[in-house]
TORKE-336519 format. One record per residue (C-alpha): residue number from 1; x, y, z. Coordinates in steps of 0.5 Angstrom, whole numbers, plus 2048, in hexadecimal, padded with zeros to 3 digits. Each point is the difference from the previous one (the first is absolute). Last residue first. Layout:
<atom resi="NUM" east="X" north="Y" up="Z"/>
...
This chain:
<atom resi="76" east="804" north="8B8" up="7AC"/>
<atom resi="75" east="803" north="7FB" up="804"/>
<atom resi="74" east="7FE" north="7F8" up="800"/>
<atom resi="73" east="801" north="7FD" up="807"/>
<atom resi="72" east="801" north="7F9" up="7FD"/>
<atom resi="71" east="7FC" north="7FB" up="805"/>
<atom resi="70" east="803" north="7FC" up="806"/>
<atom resi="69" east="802" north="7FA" up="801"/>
<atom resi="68" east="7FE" north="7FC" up="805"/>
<atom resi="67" east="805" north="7FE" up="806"/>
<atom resi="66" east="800" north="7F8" up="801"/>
<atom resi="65" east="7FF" north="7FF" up="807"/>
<atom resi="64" east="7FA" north="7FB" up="7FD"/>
<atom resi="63" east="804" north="7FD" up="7FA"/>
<atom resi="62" east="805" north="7FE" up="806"/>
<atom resi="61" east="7FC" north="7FE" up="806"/>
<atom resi="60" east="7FC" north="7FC" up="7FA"/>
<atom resi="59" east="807" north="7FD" up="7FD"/>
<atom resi="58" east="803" north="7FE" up="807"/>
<atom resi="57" east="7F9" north="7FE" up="803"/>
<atom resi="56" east="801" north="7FA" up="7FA"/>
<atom resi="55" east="808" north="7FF" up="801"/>
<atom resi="54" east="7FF" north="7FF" up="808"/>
<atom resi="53" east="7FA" north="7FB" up="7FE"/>
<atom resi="52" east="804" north="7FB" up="7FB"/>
<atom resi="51" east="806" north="801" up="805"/>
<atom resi="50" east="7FB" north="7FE" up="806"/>
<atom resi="49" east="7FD" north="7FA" up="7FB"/>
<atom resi="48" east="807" north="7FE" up="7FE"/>
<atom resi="47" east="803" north="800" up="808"/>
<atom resi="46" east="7F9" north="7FC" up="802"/>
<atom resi="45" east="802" north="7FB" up="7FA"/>
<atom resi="44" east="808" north="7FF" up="803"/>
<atom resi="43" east="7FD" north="7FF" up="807"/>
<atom resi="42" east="7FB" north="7FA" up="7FF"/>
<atom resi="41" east="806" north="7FE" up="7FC"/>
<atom resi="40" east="800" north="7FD" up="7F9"/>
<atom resi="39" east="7FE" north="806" up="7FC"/>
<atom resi="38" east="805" north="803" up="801"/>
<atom resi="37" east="803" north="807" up="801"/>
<atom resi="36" east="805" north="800" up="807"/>
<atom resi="35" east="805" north="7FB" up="7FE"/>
<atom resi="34" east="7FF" north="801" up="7F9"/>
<atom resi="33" east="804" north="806" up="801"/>
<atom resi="32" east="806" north="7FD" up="801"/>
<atom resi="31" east="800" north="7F9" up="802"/>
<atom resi="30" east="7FB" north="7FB" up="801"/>
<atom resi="29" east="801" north="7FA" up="803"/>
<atom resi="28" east="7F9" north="7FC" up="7FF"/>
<atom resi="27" east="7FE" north="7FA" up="804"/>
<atom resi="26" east="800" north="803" up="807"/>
<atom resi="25" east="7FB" north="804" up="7FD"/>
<atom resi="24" east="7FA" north="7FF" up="805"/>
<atom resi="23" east="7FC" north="7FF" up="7FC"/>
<atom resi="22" east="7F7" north="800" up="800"/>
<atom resi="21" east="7FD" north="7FE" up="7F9"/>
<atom resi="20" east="7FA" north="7FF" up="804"/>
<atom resi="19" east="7FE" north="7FB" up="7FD"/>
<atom resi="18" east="808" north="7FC" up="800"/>
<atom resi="17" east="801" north="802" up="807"/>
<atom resi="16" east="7F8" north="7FE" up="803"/>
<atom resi="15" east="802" north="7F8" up="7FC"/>
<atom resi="14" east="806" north="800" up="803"/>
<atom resi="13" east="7FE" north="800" up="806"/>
<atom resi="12" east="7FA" north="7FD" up="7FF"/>
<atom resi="11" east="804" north="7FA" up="7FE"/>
<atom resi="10" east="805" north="800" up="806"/>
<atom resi="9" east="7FA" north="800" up="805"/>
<atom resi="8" east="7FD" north="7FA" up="7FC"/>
<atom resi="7" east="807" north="7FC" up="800"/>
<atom resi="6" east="801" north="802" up="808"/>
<atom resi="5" east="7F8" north="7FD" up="801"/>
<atom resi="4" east="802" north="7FB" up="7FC"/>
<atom resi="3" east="806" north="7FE" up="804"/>
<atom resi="2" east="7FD" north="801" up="808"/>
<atom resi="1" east="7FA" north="7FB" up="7FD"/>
């Protein structure tokens, strides 16, 4: 009984990490940029979405401070 329990223990186990696509990344050695930007780690995808996110409110801050043009003053 204690040895089925165990195997049934270890399959859900391995079931829960391969759908729920949780990695720990103690199978990948990264280096360089790739260490801090993957798709691999849990860590990796939320410094992409952050990047992604600082990059939009970037372009708005910078169309919204923007200064306007202004008209032509003609003189007569």
């Amino acid at each position: 009984m204690y040895i089925f329990s165990n195997m049934t223990m270890s399959i859900n186990r391995l079931r829960t990490e391969i759908m729920g696509g949780h990695d720990a990344g103690t199978h990948h050695q990264f280096t360089g940029i790739a260490k801090y930007f993957n798709s691999y780690t849990i860590t990796g995808r939320r410094n992409c979405v952050l990047a992604t996110y600082a990059s939009i409110a970037a372009l708005i801050l910078f169309f919204k401070l923007k200064p306007k043009k202004q008209k032509a003053v003609k003189s007569s």
